[in-house]
C-alpha positions in Angstrom: 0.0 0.0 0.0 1.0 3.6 -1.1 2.6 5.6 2.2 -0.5 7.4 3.6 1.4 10.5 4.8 1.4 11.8 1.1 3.8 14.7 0.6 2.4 15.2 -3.4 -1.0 14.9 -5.1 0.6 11.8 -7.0 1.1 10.3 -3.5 -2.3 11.5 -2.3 -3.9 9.9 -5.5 -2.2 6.6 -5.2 -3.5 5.7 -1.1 -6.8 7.1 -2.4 -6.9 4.7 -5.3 -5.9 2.0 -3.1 -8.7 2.4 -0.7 -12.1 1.1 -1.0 -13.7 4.3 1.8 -12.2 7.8 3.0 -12.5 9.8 6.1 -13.5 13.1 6.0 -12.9 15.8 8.4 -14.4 18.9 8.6 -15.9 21.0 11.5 -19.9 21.3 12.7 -21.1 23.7 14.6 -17.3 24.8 15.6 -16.8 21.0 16.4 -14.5 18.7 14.6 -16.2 15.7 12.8 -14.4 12.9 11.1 -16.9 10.5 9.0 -16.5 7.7 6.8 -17.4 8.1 2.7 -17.5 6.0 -0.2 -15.2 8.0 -3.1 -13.9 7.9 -6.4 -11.8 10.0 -8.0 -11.5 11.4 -11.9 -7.9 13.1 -12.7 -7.9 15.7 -9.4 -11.5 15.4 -8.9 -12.9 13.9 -6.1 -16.3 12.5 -5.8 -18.3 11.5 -2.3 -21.2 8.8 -2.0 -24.2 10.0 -0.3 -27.3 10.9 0.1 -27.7 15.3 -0.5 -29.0 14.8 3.2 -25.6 13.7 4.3 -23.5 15.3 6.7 -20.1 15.2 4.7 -22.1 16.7 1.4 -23.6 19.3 3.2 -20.5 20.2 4.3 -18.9 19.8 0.9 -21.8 21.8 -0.7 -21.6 24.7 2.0 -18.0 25.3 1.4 -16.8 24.4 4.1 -12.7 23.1 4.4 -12.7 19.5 4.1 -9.4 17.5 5.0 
């Protein structure tokens, strides 16, 4: 498996392509959150599974920072 402490997109890619789920962290309410997501990923384009209900794609869709 690709080293997960990636130091370049390439890096980042590979340990994403590698993995079947994500974590996603991003703060709620000025409290962290880290959840689980289903992704794939087209050139530097990441995509999330979910329901438009979801906590991680409201996030996503409010602009919030994700890590």
């Amino acid at each position: 498996m690709p080293d997960p402490v990636a130091p370049t997109w390439e890096a980042a890619a590979a340990v994403l392509d590698a993995a079947p789920i994500c974590h996603v962290a991003f703060t709620e309410g000025g409290l962290p959150r880290v959840l689980p997501a289903v992704h794939a990923r087209l050139g530097t384009t990441l995509y999330f599974h979910g329901s438009p209900a979801s906590t991680v794609l409201r996030a996503a869709a409010s602009g919030a920072p994700l890590c």
